[in-house]
C-alpha positions in Angstrom: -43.5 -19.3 75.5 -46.0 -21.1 77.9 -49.1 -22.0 75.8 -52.3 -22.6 78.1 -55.1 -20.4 79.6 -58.6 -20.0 78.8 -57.8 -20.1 75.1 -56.6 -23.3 75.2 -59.5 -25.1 77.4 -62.1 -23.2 74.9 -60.0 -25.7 72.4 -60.2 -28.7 74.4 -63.8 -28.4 75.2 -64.7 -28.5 71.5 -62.1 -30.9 70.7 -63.6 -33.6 73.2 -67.3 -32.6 71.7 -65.7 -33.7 68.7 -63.9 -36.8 70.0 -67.2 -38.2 71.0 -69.0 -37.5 68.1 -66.0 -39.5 66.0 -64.8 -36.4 65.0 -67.7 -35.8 62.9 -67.4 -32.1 63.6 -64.3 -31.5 61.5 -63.8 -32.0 57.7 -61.4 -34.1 56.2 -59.1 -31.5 55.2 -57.7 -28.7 57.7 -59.5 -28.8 60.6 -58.6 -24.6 61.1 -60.9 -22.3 61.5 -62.1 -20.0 59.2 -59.4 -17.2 58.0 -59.6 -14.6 60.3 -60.3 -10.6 59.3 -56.9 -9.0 57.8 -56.2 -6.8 60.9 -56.3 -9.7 63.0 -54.3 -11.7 60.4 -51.3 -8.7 60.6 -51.5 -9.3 64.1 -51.0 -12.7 64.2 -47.8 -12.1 61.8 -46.6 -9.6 63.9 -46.6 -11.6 67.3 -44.9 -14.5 65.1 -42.3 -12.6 63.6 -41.5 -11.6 67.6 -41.4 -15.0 68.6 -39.3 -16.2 66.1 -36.9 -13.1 67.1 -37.8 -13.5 70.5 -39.4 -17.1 71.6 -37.9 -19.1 74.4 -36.4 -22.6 74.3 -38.0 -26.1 74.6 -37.2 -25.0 78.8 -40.1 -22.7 78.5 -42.3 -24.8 76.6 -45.6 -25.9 79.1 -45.0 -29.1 81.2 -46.4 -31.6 81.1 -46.0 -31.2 77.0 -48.3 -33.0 74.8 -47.0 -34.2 71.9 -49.1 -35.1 68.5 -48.1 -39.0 67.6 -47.3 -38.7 64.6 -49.5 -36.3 64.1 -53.6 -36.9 65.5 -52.8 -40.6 64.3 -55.6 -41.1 67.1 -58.5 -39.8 64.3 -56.9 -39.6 60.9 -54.2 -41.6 58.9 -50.9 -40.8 60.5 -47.9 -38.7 59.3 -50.3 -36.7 57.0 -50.6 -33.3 56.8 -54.5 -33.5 58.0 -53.4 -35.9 60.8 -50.7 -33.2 62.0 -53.0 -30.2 60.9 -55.6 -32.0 63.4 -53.1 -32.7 66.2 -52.1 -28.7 66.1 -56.0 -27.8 66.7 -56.9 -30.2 68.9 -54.3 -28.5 71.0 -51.0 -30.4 71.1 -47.8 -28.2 72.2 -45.8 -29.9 69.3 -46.2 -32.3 66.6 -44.1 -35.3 65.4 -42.5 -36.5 62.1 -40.9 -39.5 61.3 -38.2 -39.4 58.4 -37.4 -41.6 55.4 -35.5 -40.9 52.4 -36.8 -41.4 49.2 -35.1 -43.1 46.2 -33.7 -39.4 45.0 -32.6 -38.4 48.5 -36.1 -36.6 49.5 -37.2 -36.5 53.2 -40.8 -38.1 53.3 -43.0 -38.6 56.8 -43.5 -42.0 57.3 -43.2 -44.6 60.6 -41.3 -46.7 58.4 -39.5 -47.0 55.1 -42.1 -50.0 54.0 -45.2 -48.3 52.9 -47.4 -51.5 52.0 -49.3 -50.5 55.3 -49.9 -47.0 55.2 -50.4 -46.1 51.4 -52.3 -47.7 48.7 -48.9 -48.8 46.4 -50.3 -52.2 46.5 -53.4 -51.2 43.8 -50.7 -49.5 41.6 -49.9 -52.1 39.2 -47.3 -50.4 38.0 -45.3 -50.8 40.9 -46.1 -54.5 41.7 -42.3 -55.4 40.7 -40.9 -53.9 43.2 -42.2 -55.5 46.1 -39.8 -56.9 47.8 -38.1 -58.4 51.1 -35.4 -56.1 52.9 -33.4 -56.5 56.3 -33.4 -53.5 57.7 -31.8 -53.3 61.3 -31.6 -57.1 61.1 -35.2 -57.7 60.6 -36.3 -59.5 56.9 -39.4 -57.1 55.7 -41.5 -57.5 52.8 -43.1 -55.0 51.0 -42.7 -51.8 49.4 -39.8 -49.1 50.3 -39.4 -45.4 50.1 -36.0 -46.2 49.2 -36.8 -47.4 45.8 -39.2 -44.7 45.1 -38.2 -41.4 43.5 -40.1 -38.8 44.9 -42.2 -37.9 42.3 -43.8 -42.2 42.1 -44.0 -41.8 45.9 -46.6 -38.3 45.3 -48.7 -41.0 43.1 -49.6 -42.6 46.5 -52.3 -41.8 48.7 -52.0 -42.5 52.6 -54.2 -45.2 54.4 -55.0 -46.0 58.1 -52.3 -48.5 59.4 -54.1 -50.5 61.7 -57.7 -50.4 60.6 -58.5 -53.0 62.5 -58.2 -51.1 66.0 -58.9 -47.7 64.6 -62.1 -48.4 61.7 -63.3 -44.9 61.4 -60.0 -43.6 60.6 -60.4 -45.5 57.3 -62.9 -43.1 56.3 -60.2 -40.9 55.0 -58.2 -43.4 53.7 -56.8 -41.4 50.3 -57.7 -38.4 51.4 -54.0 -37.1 51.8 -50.7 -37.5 50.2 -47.1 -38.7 51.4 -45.8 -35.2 52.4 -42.2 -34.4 52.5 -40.7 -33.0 55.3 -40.2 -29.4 53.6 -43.6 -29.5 53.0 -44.3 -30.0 56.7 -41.7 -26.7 57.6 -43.9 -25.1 55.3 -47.0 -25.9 56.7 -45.7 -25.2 60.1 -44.8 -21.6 59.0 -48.2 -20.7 57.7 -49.6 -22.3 60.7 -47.2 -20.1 62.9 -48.4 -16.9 61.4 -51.9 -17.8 61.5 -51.7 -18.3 65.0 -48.8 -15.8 65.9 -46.8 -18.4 67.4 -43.7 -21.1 66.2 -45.2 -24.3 65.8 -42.8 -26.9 67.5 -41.6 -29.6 65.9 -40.6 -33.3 67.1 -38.5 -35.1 64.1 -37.2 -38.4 64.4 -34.5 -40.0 62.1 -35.4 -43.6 60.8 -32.9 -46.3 60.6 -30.0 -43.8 60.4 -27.2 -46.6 60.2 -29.5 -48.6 57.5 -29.6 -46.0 55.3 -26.7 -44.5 55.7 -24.8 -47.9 54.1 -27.3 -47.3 51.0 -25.7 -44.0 50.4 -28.5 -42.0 51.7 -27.6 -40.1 55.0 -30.1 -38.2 56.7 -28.2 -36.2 59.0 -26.7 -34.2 56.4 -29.9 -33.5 54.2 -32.0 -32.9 57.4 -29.7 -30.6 59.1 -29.7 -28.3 55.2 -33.5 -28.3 55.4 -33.3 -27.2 59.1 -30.7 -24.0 58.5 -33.1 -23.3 55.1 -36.1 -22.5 57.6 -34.3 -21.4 60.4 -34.3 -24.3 63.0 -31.5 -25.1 63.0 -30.6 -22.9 66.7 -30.4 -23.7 70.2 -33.6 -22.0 70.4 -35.0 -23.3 67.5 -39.0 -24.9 67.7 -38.0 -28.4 67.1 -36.5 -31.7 68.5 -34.7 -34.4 67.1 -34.7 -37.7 67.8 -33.5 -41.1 66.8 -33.4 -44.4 68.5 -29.5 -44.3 67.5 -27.4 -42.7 69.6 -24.8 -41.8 66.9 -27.4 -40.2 64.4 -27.8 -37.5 67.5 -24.7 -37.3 68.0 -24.2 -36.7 64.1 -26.7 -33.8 64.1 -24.9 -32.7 67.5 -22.2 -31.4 65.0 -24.6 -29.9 62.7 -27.1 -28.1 64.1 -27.7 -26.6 67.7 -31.3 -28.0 68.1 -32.4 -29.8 70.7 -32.1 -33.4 70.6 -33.2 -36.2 72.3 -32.3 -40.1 72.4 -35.2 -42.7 71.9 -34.8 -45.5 74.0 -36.4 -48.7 73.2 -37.1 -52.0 75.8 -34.4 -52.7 78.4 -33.0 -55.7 76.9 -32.2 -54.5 73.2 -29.4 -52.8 71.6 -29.7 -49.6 69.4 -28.8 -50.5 65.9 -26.0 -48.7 65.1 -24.5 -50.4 68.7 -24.9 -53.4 66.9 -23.2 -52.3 64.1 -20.2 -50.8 65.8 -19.7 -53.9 68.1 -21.0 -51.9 71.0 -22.0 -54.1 73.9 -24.5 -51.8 75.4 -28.0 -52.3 75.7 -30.8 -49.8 77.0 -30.6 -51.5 80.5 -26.9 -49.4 80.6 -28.2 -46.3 78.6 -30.7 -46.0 81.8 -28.2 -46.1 84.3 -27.0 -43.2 86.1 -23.5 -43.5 84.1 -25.4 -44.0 80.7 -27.6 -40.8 81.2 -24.4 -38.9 81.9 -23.5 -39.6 78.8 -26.1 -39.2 77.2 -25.9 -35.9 78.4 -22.9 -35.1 76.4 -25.0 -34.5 73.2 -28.6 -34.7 73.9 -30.8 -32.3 75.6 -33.6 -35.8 76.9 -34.7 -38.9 76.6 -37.4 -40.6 74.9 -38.0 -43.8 77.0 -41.0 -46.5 75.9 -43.1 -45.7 79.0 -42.1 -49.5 80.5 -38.7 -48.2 81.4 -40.3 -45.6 83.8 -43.5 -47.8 84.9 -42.6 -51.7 83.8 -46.1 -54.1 83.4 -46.4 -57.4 85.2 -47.0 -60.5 83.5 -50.7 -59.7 83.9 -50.0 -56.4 82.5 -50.7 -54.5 85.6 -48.1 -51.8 86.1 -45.6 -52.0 88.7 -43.5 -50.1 90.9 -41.7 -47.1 89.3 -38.5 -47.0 88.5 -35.9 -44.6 89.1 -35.1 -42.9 85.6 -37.0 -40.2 86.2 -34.8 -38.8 88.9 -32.1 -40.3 87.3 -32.7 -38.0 84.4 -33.5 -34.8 85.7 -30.2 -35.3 87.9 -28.5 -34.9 84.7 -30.9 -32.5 83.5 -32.3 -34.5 81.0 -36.2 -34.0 79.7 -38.1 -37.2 79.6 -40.7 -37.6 76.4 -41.8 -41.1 77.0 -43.9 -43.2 74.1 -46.7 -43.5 73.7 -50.2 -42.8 75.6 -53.4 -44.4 73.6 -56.7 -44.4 74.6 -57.8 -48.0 73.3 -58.1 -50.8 75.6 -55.6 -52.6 73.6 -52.9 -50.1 74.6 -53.4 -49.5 78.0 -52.1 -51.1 81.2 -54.7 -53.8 82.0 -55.7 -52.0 85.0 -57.4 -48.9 83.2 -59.2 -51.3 80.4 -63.0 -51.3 80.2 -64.8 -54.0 79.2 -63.7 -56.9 76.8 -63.7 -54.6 73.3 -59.7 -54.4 72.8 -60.5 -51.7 70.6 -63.0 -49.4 72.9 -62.0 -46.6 74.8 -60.6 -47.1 78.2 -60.2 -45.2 81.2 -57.3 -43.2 79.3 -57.5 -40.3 81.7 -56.8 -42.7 84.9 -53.4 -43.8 82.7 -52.3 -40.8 81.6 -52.8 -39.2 85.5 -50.5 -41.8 86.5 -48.1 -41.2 83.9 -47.7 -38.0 84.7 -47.9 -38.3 88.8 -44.1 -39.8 87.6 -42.9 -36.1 86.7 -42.1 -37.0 83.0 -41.7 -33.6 80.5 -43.7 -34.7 78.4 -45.6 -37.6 76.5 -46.1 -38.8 73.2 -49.7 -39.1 72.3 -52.1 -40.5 69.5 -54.8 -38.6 71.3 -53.6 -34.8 71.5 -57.1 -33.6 73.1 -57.6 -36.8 75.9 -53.6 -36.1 76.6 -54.1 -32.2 77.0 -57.1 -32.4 79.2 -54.9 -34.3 82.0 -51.8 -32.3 81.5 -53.8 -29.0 82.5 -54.7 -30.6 85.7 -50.2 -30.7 86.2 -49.6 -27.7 84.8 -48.6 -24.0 87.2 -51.4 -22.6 88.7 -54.2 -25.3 87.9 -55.9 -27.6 90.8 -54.6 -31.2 90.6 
Protein backbone atom coordinates (compact mmCIF):
# COMPACT_ATOMS: atom_id res chain seq x y z
CA UNK A 1 0.00 0.00 0.00
CA UNK A 2 2.97 2.36 -0.98
CA UNK A 3 1.62 5.93 -0.92
CA UNK A 4 3.91 8.46 -3.12
CA UNK A 5 3.94 9.50 -6.81
CA UNK A 6 3.09 12.57 -8.52
CA UNK A 7 -0.09 12.91 -6.34
CA UNK A 8 1.75 13.20 -3.42
CA UNK A 9 4.49 15.86 -4.55
CA UNK A 10 1.40 17.98 -6.10
CA UNK A 11 0.53 17.88 -2.12
CA UNK A 12 3.83 18.78 -0.86
CA UNK A 13 4.24 21.58 -3.26
CA UNK A 14 1.21 23.35 -1.97
CA UNK A 15 1.74 22.38 1.49
CA UNK A 16 5.31 24.19 1.54
CA UNK A 17 3.45 27.34 -0.35
CA UNK A 18 1.52 27.18 2.68
CA UNK A 19 4.19 26.67 5.25
CA UNK A 20 5.77 29.91 4.20
CA UNK A 21 2.87 31.85 4.05
CA UNK A 22 2.14 30.60 8.02
CA UNK A 23 -0.26 28.48 6.73
CA UNK A 24 -2.46 31.33 5.80
CA UNK A 25 -3.75 29.26 2.97
CA UNK A 26 -5.78 26.84 4.96
CA UNK A 27 -8.84 27.61 7.30
CA UNK A 28 -8.96 26.84 10.74
CA UNK A 29 -11.14 23.98 10.42
CA UNK A 30 -10.52 20.90 7.90
CA UNK A 31 -7.93 21.77 5.77
CA UNK A 32 -9.67 19.03 2.86
CA UNK A 33 -10.57 19.91 -0.11
CA UNK A 34 -13.77 20.58 -1.40
CA UNK A 35 -16.18 17.36 -1.55
CA UNK A 36 -15.51 15.78 -4.60
CA UNK A 37 -18.49 14.93 -7.46
CA UNK A 38 -20.61 11.70 -6.23
CA UNK A 39 -19.05 9.37 -8.96
CA UNK A 40 -15.79 10.16 -7.81
CA UNK A 41 -16.97 9.90 -4.16
CA UNK A 42 -18.31 5.97 -4.98
CA UNK A 43 -14.97 5.53 -6.15
CA UNK A 44 -13.15 6.51 -3.50
CA UNK A 45 -15.52 4.16 -1.22
CA UNK A 46 -15.00 1.44 -3.40
CA UNK A 47 -10.96 1.52 -3.50
CA UNK A 48 -11.35 1.78 0.50
CA UNK A 49 -13.67 -0.85 1.09
CA UNK A 50 -10.74 -3.00 -1.02
CA UNK A 51 -8.09 -1.86 1.01
CA UNK A 52 -9.61 -2.60 4.06
CA UNK A 53 -10.32 -6.23 2.58
CA UNK A 54 -7.29 -6.18 0.87
CA UNK A 55 -4.48 -3.52 2.21
CA UNK A 56 -1.00 -4.62 3.12
CA UNK A 57 0.76 -4.36 6.55
CA UNK A 58 2.84 -1.59 8.25
CA UNK A 59 5.86 -3.85 5.91
CA UNK A 60 4.35 -2.17 2.92
CA UNK A 61 3.80 1.12 4.17
CA UNK A 62 6.48 3.78 2.24
CA UNK A 63 10.00 4.09 3.97
CA UNK A 64 11.13 6.40 5.10
CA UNK A 65 7.39 6.93 6.91
CA UNK A 66 6.49 10.24 8.09
CA UNK A 67 4.65 10.35 10.91
CA UNK A 68 2.15 13.49 12.10
CA UNK A 69 3.39 14.56 15.86
CA UNK A 70 0.69 14.51 17.44
CA UNK A 71 -0.97 15.46 14.72
CA UNK A 72 0.52 18.94 12.51
CA UNK A 73 1.42 20.08 16.18
CA UNK A 74 4.03 22.08 13.89
CA UNK A 75 0.97 24.67 12.78
CA UNK A 76 -2.10 24.07 14.98
CA UNK A 77 -2.71 23.17 18.64
CA UNK A 78 -1.80 19.52 18.99
CA UNK A 79 -3.80 16.34 19.48
CA UNK A 80 -6.88 18.13 17.87
CA UNK A 81 -8.81 16.95 15.27
CA UNK A 82 -7.67 20.16 12.96
CA UNK A 83 -4.09 19.45 13.99
CA UNK A 84 -4.34 15.65 12.84
CA UNK A 85 -6.87 16.68 9.95
CA UNK A 86 -3.85 18.99 8.80
CA UNK A 87 -1.09 16.53 9.34
CA UNK A 88 -3.20 13.90 6.95
CA UNK A 89 -3.21 16.74 4.02
CA UNK A 90 -0.07 18.04 4.35
CA UNK A 91 0.81 14.48 3.46
CA UNK A 92 1.93 12.43 6.53
CA UNK A 93 1.75 8.43 5.97
CA UNK A 94 0.21 8.12 9.53
CA UNK A 95 -0.90 10.20 12.29
CA UNK A 96 -0.31 9.97 16.15
CA UNK A 97 -2.50 10.04 19.30
CA UNK A 98 -1.61 10.09 22.70
CA UNK A 99 -4.18 8.42 25.33
CA UNK A 100 -5.52 9.44 28.68
CA UNK A 101 -8.47 8.22 30.44
CA UNK A 102 -10.95 10.41 31.62
CA UNK A 103 -12.62 10.47 35.04
CA UNK A 104 -15.61 7.95 33.55
CA UNK A 105 -13.10 5.69 31.76
CA UNK A 106 -13.22 7.72 28.32
CA UNK A 107 -10.10 7.60 25.98
CA UNK A 108 -9.19 11.39 25.30
CA UNK A 109 -5.98 12.68 23.02
CA UNK A 110 -3.79 14.43 24.99
CA UNK A 111 0.42 14.43 25.65
CA UNK A 112 -0.40 14.26 29.08
CA UNK A 113 -3.10 13.73 31.71
CA UNK A 114 -2.50 17.53 33.12
CA UNK A 115 -4.30 19.73 30.83
CA UNK A 116 -3.43 23.25 32.54
CA UNK A 117 -1.12 23.62 29.36
CA UNK A 118 -3.04 22.62 26.44
CA UNK A 119 -6.76 23.60 27.25
CA UNK A 120 -8.26 26.65 28.72
CA UNK A 121 -9.66 24.82 32.24
CA UNK A 122 -7.82 27.41 34.06
CA UNK A 123 -10.61 30.36 32.99
CA UNK A 124 -13.37 27.88 34.08
CA UNK A 125 -14.10 28.93 37.44
CA UNK A 126 -15.99 26.26 38.10
CA UNK A 127 -13.31 23.92 38.07
CA UNK A 128 -10.74 26.06 40.00
CA UNK A 129 -11.07 23.37 43.09
CA UNK A 130 -9.66 20.88 41.49
CA UNK A 131 -6.33 21.94 40.70
CA UNK A 132 -4.15 20.08 42.21
CA UNK A 133 -0.58 18.39 42.69
CA UNK A 134 -0.21 14.63 41.51
CA UNK A 135 2.94 12.25 41.25
CA UNK A 136 2.58 10.51 38.43
CA UNK A 137 5.60 8.15 37.39
CA UNK A 138 7.36 9.67 40.44
CA UNK A 139 7.20 13.15 39.30
CA UNK A 140 5.01 15.83 41.69
CA UNK A 141 2.72 17.78 39.01
CA UNK A 142 0.40 20.52 39.48
CA UNK A 143 -2.44 21.33 37.67
CA UNK A 144 -5.49 19.98 36.26
CA UNK A 145 -6.06 16.07 35.27
CA UNK A 146 -8.20 14.19 32.83
CA UNK A 147 -8.53 11.81 35.56
CA UNK A 148 -10.78 13.86 37.59
CA UNK A 149 -12.80 15.01 34.69
CA UNK A 150 -15.82 13.06 33.52
CA UNK A 151 -16.00 13.22 29.94
CA UNK A 152 -18.76 15.29 29.45
CA UNK A 153 -16.70 18.59 31.87
CA UNK A 154 -13.61 17.63 29.79
CA UNK A 155 -16.05 18.52 26.19
CA UNK A 156 -16.46 22.11 28.11
CA UNK A 157 -12.75 22.72 27.28
CA UNK A 158 -11.33 24.11 24.42
CA UNK A 159 -7.65 23.22 23.32
CA UNK A 160 -4.72 25.82 23.36
CA UNK A 161 -1.18 25.88 21.88
CA UNK A 162 1.23 24.36 24.45
CA UNK A 163 4.25 26.14 24.04
CA UNK A 164 3.21 29.48 22.65
CA UNK A 165 6.19 30.85 23.29
CA UNK A 166 8.23 28.89 20.46
CA UNK A 167 5.21 28.39 18.21
CA UNK A 168 3.17 32.23 18.47
CA UNK A 169 1.09 31.77 15.44
CA UNK A 170 -0.24 28.54 16.50
CA UNK A 171 -2.14 30.61 19.20
CA UNK A 172 -4.24 31.94 16.59
CA UNK A 173 -6.44 29.00 16.89
CA UNK A 174 -6.28 28.70 20.40
CA UNK A 175 -10.19 27.45 21.12
CA UNK A 176 -10.86 26.66 17.98
CA UNK A 177 -11.08 22.81 18.66
CA UNK A 178 -12.27 20.53 21.39
CA UNK A 179 -10.54 17.64 23.46
CA UNK A 180 -11.51 14.75 21.02
CA UNK A 181 -11.82 11.25 22.27
CA UNK A 182 -10.10 8.63 20.72
CA UNK A 183 -13.46 7.08 19.00
CA UNK A 184 -14.00 10.20 17.68
CA UNK A 185 -10.57 10.11 16.05
CA UNK A 186 -11.49 6.23 14.49
CA UNK A 187 -14.31 8.03 13.22
CA UNK A 188 -12.71 10.68 11.69
CA UNK A 189 -10.13 8.40 10.23
CA UNK A 190 -12.91 6.31 8.52
CA UNK A 191 -14.54 9.22 6.79
CA UNK A 192 -11.14 10.29 5.87
CA UNK A 193 -10.37 6.77 4.42
CA UNK A 194 -13.30 6.79 2.19
CA UNK A 195 -12.83 10.25 1.03
CA UNK A 196 -9.53 9.35 -0.07
CA UNK A 197 -10.10 5.56 -0.86
CA UNK A 198 -7.42 4.57 1.38
CA UNK A 199 -7.02 3.38 5.48
CA UNK A 200 -5.73 6.12 7.30
CA UNK A 201 -2.89 4.73 9.66
CA UNK A 202 -2.86 5.23 12.96
CA UNK A 203 0.07 5.68 15.63
CA UNK A 204 -1.48 5.42 19.35
CA UNK A 205 0.46 5.63 22.25
CA UNK A 206 -0.68 4.57 25.89
CA UNK A 207 0.05 7.23 28.64
CA UNK A 208 1.34 6.31 32.06
CA UNK A 209 -0.14 2.73 31.74
CA UNK A 210 1.16 1.56 35.24
CA UNK A 211 -0.12 5.10 36.79
CA UNK A 212 -3.31 4.60 35.79
CA UNK A 213 -3.73 1.37 36.06
CA UNK A 214 -3.31 1.55 40.19
CA UNK A 215 -6.34 4.27 39.90
CA UNK A 216 -8.53 1.68 38.54
CA UNK A 217 -8.46 2.86 35.03
CA UNK A 218 -6.65 0.47 32.59
CA UNK A 219 -6.21 1.36 29.16
CA UNK A 220 -5.21 -1.76 27.57
CA UNK A 221 -8.45 -3.22 28.05
CA UNK A 222 -10.77 -0.20 26.95
CA UNK A 223 -8.36 0.54 24.06
CA UNK A 224 -8.00 -2.89 22.72
CA UNK A 225 -12.57 -2.95 22.73
CA UNK A 226 -12.43 0.38 20.78
CA UNK A 227 -9.84 -1.20 18.37
CA UNK A 228 -11.95 -4.72 17.61
CA UNK A 229 -15.26 -2.07 17.41
CA UNK A 230 -13.59 -0.52 14.18
CA UNK A 231 -11.74 -3.16 13.04
CA UNK A 232 -8.01 -2.63 14.03
CA UNK A 233 -7.60 -4.69 15.93
CA UNK A 234 -5.54 -7.38 13.11
CA UNK A 235 -2.14 -8.13 12.22
CA UNK A 236 -2.89 -6.08 9.30
CA UNK A 237 -4.65 -3.58 10.88
CA UNK A 238 -3.71 0.56 9.91
CA UNK A 239 -2.46 1.27 13.31
CA UNK A 240 0.52 1.09 15.84
CA UNK A 241 0.72 0.99 19.36
CA UNK A 242 2.96 2.28 21.52
CA UNK A 243 3.96 2.99 25.08
CA UNK A 244 7.11 3.86 26.80
CA UNK A 245 6.27 0.71 29.09
CA UNK A 246 7.24 -2.34 27.99
CA UNK A 247 4.44 -4.26 29.87
CA UNK A 248 1.49 -2.06 28.53
CA UNK A 249 2.69 -3.73 24.96
CA UNK A 250 3.05 -6.53 26.14
CA UNK A 251 -0.60 -6.34 27.69
CA UNK A 252 -2.10 -5.41 24.28
CA UNK A 253 0.23 -8.26 22.81
CA UNK A 254 -2.53 -10.57 24.37
CA UNK A 255 -5.30 -8.48 23.13
CA UNK A 256 -5.10 -7.45 19.91
CA UNK A 257 -2.71 -8.50 16.84
CA UNK A 258 -1.74 -4.88 15.91
CA UNK A 259 1.41 -3.80 15.56
CA UNK A 260 3.15 -2.49 18.33
CA UNK A 261 6.13 -0.77 19.09
CA UNK A 262 8.17 0.09 22.39
CA UNK A 263 9.13 3.84 23.03
CA UNK A 264 12.39 4.17 24.37
CA UNK A 265 13.33 7.11 26.33
CA UNK A 266 17.27 8.52 27.22
CA UNK A 267 19.91 5.80 27.98
CA UNK A 268 20.19 6.29 31.53
CA UNK A 269 16.39 6.01 32.69
CA UNK A 270 14.13 3.24 33.64
CA UNK A 271 10.65 2.72 32.07
CA UNK A 272 8.11 3.22 34.74
CA UNK A 273 6.50 0.19 35.22
CA UNK A 274 10.47 -1.28 35.63
CA UNK A 275 10.50 0.82 38.41
CA UNK A 276 7.51 -0.47 39.74
CA UNK A 277 8.20 -4.11 39.37
CA UNK A 278 11.82 -3.78 40.77
CA UNK A 279 13.22 -4.23 37.44
CA UNK A 280 16.79 -3.18 37.22
CA UNK A 281 16.94 -2.38 33.60
CA UNK A 282 17.40 0.77 32.11
CA UNK A 283 17.19 1.87 28.26
CA UNK A 284 21.12 1.50 27.99
CA UNK A 285 20.09 -2.66 28.31
CA UNK A 286 16.79 -2.37 26.26
CA UNK A 287 19.35 -1.11 23.26
CA UNK A 288 21.56 -3.89 23.47
CA UNK A 289 21.56 -6.66 21.18
CA UNK A 290 20.03 -9.02 24.00
CA UNK A 291 17.45 -6.30 25.00
CA UNK A 292 16.13 -5.92 21.29
CA UNK A 293 15.80 -9.66 21.19
CA UNK A 294 13.56 -9.32 23.53
CA UNK A 295 11.88 -6.88 22.70
CA UNK A 296 11.22 -8.78 19.74
CA UNK A 297 9.12 -11.21 21.61
CA UNK A 298 6.08 -8.87 21.56
CA UNK A 299 6.77 -5.85 19.60
CA UNK A 300 6.92 -5.40 16.00
CA UNK A 301 9.77 -1.79 16.55
CA UNK A 302 11.17 0.59 18.38
CA UNK A 303 10.61 4.06 19.07
CA UNK A 304 14.07 5.48 20.20
CA UNK A 305 14.53 9.54 21.19
CA UNK A 306 16.71 10.21 18.17
CA UNK A 307 19.94 10.60 20.78
CA UNK A 308 20.06 6.85 21.08
CA UNK A 309 20.73 6.48 17.30
CA UNK A 310 22.81 9.96 16.86
CA UNK A 311 23.94 11.12 20.66
CA UNK A 312 24.79 15.29 20.81
CA UNK A 313 28.01 16.48 22.30
CA UNK A 314 28.21 18.82 25.09
CA UNK A 315 28.09 21.56 22.49
CA UNK A 316 25.15 19.88 21.04
CA UNK A 317 26.83 18.92 17.89
CA UNK A 318 25.84 15.31 16.93
CA UNK A 319 28.22 12.60 17.18
CA UNK A 320 29.13 9.40 15.77
CA UNK A 321 26.18 6.98 15.24
CA UNK A 322 25.53 4.33 17.13
CA UNK A 323 24.75 0.96 16.36
CA UNK A 324 20.93 0.41 17.05
CA UNK A 325 20.04 0.73 13.92
CA UNK A 326 21.64 -2.44 12.72
CA UNK A 327 21.09 -3.79 15.90
CA UNK A 328 17.42 -3.54 15.20
CA UNK A 329 16.77 -4.52 11.86
CA UNK A 330 18.95 -7.75 12.92
CA UNK A 331 16.11 -8.54 14.89
CA UNK A 332 13.81 -7.27 12.46
CA UNK A 333 12.65 -4.47 14.42
CA UNK A 334 11.30 -1.00 12.63
CA UNK A 335 12.79 2.02 14.13
CA UNK A 336 10.26 5.30 14.58
CA UNK A 337 12.64 7.56 16.31
CA UNK A 338 11.20 11.00 18.11
CA UNK A 339 11.01 13.66 17.10
CA UNK A 340 12.19 15.93 14.00
CA UNK A 341 11.31 19.91 14.49
CA UNK A 342 12.11 22.50 12.41
CA UNK A 343 12.86 25.34 15.07
CA UNK A 344 16.34 26.23 15.98
CA UNK A 345 15.55 25.32 19.43
CA UNK A 346 15.08 21.65 18.53
CA UNK A 347 17.70 20.95 16.25
CA UNK A 348 21.30 19.73 16.62
CA UNK A 349 23.38 22.92 16.97
CA UNK A 350 24.97 22.29 13.76
CA UNK A 351 21.85 22.87 11.46
CA UNK A 352 20.62 26.20 13.58
CA UNK A 353 20.39 29.52 11.78
CA UNK A 354 20.95 32.51 13.34
CA UNK A 355 20.43 33.46 17.12
CA UNK A 356 16.32 33.30 17.02
CA UNK A 357 15.79 29.90 19.04
CA UNK A 358 12.46 29.95 17.68
CA UNK A 359 13.19 30.59 13.67
CA UNK A 360 13.38 27.99 11.28
CA UNK A 361 16.60 26.15 10.73
CA UNK A 362 18.23 24.24 8.24
CA UNK A 363 15.53 21.29 9.07
CA UNK A 364 16.08 19.66 5.77
CA UNK A 365 20.04 19.27 6.42
CA UNK A 366 18.74 17.30 9.91
CA UNK A 367 16.30 15.34 8.71
CA UNK A 368 18.79 14.16 5.52
CA UNK A 369 21.05 13.00 8.22
CA UNK A 370 18.54 11.36 10.09
CA UNK A 371 17.49 9.43 7.54
CA UNK A 372 21.18 8.72 5.86
CA UNK A 373 20.95 6.36 9.37
CA UNK A 374 18.29 3.91 7.63
CA UNK A 375 15.60 4.58 10.37
CA UNK A 376 11.72 3.32 9.20
CA UNK A 377 10.47 6.12 9.95
CA UNK A 378 10.33 9.51 12.00
CA UNK A 379 8.09 11.28 14.17
CA UNK A 380 7.49 14.74 13.04
CA UNK A 381 5.81 18.16 14.07
CA UNK A 382 6.31 19.26 10.54
CA UNK A 383 4.55 16.49 8.21
CA UNK A 384 5.29 18.58 4.88
CA UNK A 385 9.27 19.67 5.79
CA UNK A 386 9.59 15.75 6.94
CA UNK A 387 7.92 14.40 3.55
CA UNK A 388 9.84 16.46 1.22
CA UNK A 389 13.28 14.74 2.49
CA UNK A 390 11.78 11.33 2.82
CA UNK A 391 10.94 11.36 -1.08
CA UNK A 392 14.48 12.04 -1.89
CA UNK A 393 15.01 8.03 0.27
CA UNK A 394 12.27 6.56 -0.97
CA UNK A 395 12.45 3.53 -4.31
CA UNK A 396 12.95 4.95 -7.45
CA UNK A 397 13.64 8.74 -6.44
CA UNK A 398 17.30 10.48 -6.95
CA UNK A 399 19.00 10.94 -3.51
Amino acid sequence: MTQGGAARRTVLGAAVLAAGGGMAGLSAGSAAAAPAPSSAGQAAEEAYAADVRHGGGYRDLPVPLVIGHRGASGYRPEHTLGSYQLALDLGADVVEQDLVPTKDGHLVCRHENEIGGTTDVADHPEFAARRTTKSVDGVAITGWFTEDFTLAELKTLRAKERIPAVRQRNTLYDGRWDVPTFEEVLRWADREGKRRGRRVWLHVETKHPTYFRSLGLGLEEPLAKLLRRYGRDGRNAPLFLQSFEPSSIQRLSRLVSAPRVVLLSAAGTRPWDFEQAKDPRTVSDLVKPEGLKWIAGFAQGIGPTMDLILPRDASGKLSAPTTLVRDAHARGLVLHPYTARNENTFLPAEYRKGTDPNAYGDAFGAFKTYFEQGIDGIFTDNADTGLLAAEAFRPGRGR
